[in-house]
Every structure is written in structure tokens, then in C-alpha cells.
N, CA, C and O atoms as CSV, one atom per row, in Angstrom:
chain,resi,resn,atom,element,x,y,z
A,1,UNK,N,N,0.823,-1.198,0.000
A,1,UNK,CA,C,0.000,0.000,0.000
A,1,UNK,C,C,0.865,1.259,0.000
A,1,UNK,O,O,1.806,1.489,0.759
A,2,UNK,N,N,0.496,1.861,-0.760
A,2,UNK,CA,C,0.972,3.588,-0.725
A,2,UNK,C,C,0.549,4.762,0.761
A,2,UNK,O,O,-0.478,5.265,1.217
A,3,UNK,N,N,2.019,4.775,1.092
A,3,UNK,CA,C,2.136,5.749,2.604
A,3,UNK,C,C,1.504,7.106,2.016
A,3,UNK,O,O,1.644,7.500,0.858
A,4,UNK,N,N,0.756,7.766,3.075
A,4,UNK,CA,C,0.352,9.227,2.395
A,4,UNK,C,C,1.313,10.143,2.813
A,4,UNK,O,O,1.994,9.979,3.825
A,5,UNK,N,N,1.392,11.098,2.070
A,5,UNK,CA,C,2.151,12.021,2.285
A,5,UNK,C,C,1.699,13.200,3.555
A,5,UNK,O,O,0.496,13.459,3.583
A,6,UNK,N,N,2.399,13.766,4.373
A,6,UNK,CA,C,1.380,14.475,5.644
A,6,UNK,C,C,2.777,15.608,5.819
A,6,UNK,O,O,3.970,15.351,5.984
A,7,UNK,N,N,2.107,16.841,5.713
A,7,UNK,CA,C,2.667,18.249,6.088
A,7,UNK,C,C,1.901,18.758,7.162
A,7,UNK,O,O,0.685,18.570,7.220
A,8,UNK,N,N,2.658,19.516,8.187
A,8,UNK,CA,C,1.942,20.229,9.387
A,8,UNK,C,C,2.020,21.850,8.440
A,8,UNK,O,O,2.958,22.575,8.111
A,9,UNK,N,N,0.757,21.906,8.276
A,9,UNK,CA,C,0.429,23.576,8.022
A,9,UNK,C,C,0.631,24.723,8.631
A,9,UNK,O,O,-0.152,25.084,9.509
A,10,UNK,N,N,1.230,25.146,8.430
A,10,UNK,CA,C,1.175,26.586,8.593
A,10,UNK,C,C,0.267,27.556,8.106
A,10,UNK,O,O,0.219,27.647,6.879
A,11,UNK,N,N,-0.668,28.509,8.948
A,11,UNK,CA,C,-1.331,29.251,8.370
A,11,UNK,C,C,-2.390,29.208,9.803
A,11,UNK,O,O,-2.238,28.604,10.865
A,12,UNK,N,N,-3.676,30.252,9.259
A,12,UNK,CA,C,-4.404,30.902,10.325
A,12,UNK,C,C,-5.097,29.768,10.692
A,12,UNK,O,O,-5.604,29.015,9.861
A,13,UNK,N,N,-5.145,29.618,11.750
A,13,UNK,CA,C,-5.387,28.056,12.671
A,13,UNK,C,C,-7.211,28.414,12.249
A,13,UNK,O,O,-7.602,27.655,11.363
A,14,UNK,N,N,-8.183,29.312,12.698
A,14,UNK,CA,C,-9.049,29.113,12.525
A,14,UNK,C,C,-9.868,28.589,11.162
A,14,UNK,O,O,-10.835,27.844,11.007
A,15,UNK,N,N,-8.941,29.400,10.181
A,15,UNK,CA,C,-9.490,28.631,8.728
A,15,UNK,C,C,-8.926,27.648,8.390
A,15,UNK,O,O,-9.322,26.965,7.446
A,16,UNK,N,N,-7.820,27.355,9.134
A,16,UNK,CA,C,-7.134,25.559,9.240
A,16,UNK,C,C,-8.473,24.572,9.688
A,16,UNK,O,O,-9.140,23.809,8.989
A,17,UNK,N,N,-8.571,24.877,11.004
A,17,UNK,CA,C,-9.762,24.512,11.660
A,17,UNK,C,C,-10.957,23.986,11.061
A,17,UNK,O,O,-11.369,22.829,10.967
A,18,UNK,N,N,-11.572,25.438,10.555
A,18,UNK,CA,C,-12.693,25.169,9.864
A,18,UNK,C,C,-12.832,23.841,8.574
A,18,UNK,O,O,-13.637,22.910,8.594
A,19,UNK,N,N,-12.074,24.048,7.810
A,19,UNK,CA,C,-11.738,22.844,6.742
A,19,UNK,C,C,-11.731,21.486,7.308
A,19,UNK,O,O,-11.994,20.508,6.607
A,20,UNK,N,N,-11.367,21.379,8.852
A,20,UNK,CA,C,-11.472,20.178,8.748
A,20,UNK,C,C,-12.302,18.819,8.450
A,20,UNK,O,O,-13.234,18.745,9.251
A,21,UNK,N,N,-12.266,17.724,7.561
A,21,UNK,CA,C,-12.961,16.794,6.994
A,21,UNK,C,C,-13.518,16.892,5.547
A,21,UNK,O,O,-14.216,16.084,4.934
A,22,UNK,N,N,-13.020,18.108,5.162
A,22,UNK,CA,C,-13.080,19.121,3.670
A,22,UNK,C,C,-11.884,18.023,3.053
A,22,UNK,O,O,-11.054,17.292,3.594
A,23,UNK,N,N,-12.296,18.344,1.493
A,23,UNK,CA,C,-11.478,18.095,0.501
A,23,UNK,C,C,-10.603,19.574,0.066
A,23,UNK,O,O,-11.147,20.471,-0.578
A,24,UNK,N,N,-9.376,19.628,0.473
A,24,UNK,CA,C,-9.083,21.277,-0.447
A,24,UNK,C,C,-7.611,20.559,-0.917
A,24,UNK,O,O,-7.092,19.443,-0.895
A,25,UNK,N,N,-7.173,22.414,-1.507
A,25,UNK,CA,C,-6.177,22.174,-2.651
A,25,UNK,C,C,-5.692,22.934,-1.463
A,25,UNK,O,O,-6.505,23.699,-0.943
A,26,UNK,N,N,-4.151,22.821,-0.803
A,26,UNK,CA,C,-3.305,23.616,-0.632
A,26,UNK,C,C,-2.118,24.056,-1.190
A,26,UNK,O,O,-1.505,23.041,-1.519
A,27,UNK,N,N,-1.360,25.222,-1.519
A,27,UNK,CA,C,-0.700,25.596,-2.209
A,27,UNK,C,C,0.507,26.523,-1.415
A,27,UNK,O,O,0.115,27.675,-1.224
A,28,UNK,N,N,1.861,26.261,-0.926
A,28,UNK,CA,C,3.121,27.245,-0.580
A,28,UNK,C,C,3.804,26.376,-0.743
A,28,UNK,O,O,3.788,25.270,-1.283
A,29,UNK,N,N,4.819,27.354,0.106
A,29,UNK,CA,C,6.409,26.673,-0.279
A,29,UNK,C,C,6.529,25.767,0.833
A,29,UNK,O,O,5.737,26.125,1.705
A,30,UNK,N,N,7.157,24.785,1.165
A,30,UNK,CA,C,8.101,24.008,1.965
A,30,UNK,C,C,8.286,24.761,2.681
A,30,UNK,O,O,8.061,25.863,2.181
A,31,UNK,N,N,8.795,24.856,4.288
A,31,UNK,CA,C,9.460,25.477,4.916
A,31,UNK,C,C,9.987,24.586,5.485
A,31,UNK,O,O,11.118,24.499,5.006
A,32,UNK,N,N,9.849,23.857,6.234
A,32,UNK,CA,C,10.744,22.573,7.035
A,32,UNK,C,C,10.657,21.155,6.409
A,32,UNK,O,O,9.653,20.512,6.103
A,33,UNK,N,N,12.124,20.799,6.285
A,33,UNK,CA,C,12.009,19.502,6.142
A,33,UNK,C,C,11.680,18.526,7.315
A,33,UNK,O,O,11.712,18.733,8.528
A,34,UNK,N,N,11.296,17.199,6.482
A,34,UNK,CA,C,10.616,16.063,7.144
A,34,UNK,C,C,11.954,15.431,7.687
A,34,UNK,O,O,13.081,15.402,7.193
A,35,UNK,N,N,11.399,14.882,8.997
A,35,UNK,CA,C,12.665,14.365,10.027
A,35,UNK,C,C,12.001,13.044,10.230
A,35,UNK,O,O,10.889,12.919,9.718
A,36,UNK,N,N,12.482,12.076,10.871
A,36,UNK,CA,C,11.969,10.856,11.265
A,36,UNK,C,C,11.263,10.635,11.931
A,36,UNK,O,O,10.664,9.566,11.819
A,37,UNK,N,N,10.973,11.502,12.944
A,37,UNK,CA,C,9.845,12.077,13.927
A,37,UNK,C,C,8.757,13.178,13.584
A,37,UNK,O,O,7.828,13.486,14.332
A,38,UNK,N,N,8.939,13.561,12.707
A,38,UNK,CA,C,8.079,14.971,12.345
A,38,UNK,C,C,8.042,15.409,10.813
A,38,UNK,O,O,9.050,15.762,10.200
A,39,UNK,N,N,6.625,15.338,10.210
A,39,UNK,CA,C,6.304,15.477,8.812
A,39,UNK,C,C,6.958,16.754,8.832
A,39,UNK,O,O,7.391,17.252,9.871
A,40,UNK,N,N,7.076,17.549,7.163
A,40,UNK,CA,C,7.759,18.159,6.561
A,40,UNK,C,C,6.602,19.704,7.319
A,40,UNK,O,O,5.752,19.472,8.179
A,41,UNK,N,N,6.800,20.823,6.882
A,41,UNK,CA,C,6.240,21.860,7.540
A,41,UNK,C,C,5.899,22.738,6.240
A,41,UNK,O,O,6.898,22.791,5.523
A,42,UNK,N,N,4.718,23.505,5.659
A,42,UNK,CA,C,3.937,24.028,4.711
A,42,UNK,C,C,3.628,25.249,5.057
A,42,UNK,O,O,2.771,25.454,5.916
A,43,UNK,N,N,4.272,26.226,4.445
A,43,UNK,CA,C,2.833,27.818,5.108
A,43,UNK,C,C,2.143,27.912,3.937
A,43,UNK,O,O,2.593,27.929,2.791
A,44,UNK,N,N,0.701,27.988,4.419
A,44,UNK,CA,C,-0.637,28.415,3.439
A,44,UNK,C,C,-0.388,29.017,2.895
A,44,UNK,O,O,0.046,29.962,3.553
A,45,UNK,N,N,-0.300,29.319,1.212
A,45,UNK,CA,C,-0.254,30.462,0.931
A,45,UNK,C,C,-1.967,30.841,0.235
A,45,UNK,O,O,-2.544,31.923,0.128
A,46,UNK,N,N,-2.257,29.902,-0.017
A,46,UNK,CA,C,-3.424,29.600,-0.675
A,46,UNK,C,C,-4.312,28.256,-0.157
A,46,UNK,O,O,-3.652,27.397,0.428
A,47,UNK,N,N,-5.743,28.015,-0.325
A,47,UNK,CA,C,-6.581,27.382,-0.055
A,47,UNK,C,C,-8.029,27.435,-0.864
A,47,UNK,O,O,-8.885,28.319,-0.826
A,48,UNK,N,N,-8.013,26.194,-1.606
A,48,UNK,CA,C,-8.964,26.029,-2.550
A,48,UNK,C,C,-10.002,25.193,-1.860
A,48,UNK,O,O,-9.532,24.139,-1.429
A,49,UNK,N,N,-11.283,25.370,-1.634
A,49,UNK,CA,C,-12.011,24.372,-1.240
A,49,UNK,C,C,-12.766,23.740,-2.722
A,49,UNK,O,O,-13.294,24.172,-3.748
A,50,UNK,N,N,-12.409,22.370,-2.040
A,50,UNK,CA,C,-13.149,21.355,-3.441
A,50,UNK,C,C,-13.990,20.415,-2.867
A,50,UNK,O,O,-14.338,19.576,-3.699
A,51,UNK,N,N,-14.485,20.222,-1.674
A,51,UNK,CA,C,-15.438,19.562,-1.299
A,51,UNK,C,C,-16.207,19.270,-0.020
A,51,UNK,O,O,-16.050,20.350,0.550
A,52,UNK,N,N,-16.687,18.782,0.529
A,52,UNK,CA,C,-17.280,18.847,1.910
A,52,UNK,C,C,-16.846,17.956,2.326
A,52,UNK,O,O,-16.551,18.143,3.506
A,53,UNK,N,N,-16.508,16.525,1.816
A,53,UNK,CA,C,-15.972,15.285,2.232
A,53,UNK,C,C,-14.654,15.316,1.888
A,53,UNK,O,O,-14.171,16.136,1.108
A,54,UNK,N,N,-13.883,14.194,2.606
A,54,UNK,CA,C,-12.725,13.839,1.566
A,54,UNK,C,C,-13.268,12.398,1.034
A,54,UNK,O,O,-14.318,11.839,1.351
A,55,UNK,N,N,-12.187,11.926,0.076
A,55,UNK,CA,C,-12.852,10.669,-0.411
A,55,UNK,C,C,-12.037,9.661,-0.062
A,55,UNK,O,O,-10.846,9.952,0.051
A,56,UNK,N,N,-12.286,8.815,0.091
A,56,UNK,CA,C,-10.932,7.353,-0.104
A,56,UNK,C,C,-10.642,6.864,-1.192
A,56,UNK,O,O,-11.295,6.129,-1.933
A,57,UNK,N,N,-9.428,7.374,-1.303
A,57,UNK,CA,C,-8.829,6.880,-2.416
A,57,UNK,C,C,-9.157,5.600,-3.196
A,57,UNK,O,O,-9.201,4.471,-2.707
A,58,UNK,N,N,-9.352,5.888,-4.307
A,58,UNK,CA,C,-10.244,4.433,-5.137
A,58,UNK,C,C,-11.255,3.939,-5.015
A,58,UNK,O,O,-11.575,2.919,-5.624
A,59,UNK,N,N,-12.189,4.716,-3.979
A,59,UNK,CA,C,-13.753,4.162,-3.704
A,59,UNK,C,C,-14.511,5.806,-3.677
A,59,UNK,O,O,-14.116,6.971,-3.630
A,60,UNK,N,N,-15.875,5.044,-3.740
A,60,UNK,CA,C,-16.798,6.199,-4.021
A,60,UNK,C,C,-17.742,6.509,-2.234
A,60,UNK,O,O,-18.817,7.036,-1.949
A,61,UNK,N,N,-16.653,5.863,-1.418
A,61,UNK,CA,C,-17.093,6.359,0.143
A,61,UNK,C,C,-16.437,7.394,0.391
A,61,UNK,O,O,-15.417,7.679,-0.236
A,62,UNK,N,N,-16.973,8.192,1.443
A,62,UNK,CA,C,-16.024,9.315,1.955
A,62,UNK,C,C,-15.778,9.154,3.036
A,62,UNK,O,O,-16.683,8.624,3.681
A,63,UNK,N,N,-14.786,9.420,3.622
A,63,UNK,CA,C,-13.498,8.336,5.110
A,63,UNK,C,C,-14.509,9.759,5.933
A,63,UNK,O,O,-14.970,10.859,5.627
A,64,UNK,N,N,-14.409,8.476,7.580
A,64,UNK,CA,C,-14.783,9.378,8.609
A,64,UNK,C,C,-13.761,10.559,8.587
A,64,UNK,O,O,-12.562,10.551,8.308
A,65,UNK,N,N,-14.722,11.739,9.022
A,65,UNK,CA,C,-13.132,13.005,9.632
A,65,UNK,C,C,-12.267,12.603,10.901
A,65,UNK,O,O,-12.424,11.803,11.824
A,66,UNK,N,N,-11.415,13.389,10.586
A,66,UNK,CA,C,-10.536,13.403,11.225
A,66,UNK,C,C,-10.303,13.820,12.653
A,66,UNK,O,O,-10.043,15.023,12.623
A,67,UNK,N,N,-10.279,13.373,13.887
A,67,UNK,CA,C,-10.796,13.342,15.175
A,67,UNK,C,C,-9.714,15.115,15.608
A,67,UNK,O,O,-8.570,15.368,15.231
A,68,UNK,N,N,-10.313,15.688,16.169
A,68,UNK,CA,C,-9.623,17.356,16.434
A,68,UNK,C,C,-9.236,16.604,18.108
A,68,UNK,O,O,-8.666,17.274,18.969
């Protein structure tokens, strides 16, 4: 099986927040690299919303959200 890829975001925690269990597009630069302990680090520069769900990959279910 294919590992997913996971960045800790950077950007305004409340519209972080809000998205959660959303499908979106995020878009910046890298800022920290990924360590063995800790995914790579992202600042928002942009945020596209594309859906209300996310989906699971290769099926037409949409995965429970993600527990806050």
C-alpha cells in the first residue's frame, strides 16, 4: 500500500480549523524539512475548497473526519 504524504500547516489556525474533513487544494512553499519524527512543515499560501468530504482513495465512500 501507498504511505500518504502528511505536512503540518502553517497558516491561520481558525481557517485551518474550519476545513477540517473538507477536501481542499493547498498551495506554498516548503518550509521545514521532514525528520523521522516529524512530517515536513507548509505555510498556506493559498486554499482552494473542493469539497465537503474527503474521499478514499479508489472508492466512491467518503473516510470518517478526522478526530480534532
Amino acid at each position: 500500500p501507498t504511505q500518504a504524504l502528511v505536512f503540518r500547516l502553517d497558516g491561520d489556525k481558525d481557517m485551518l480549523n474550519f476545513q477540517v474533513g473538507h477536501e481542499v487544494q493547498i498551495s506554498g512553499p516548503v518550509t521545514e524539512i521532514a525528520s523521522e519524527t516529524t512530517p515536513a512543515k507548509m505555510k498556506v499560501d493559498s486554499l482552494l475548497y473542493l469539497s465537503r468530504s474527503c474521499w478514499q482513495r479508489g472508492t466512491m465512500e467518503p473516510t470518517a473526519p478526522a478526530a480534532k
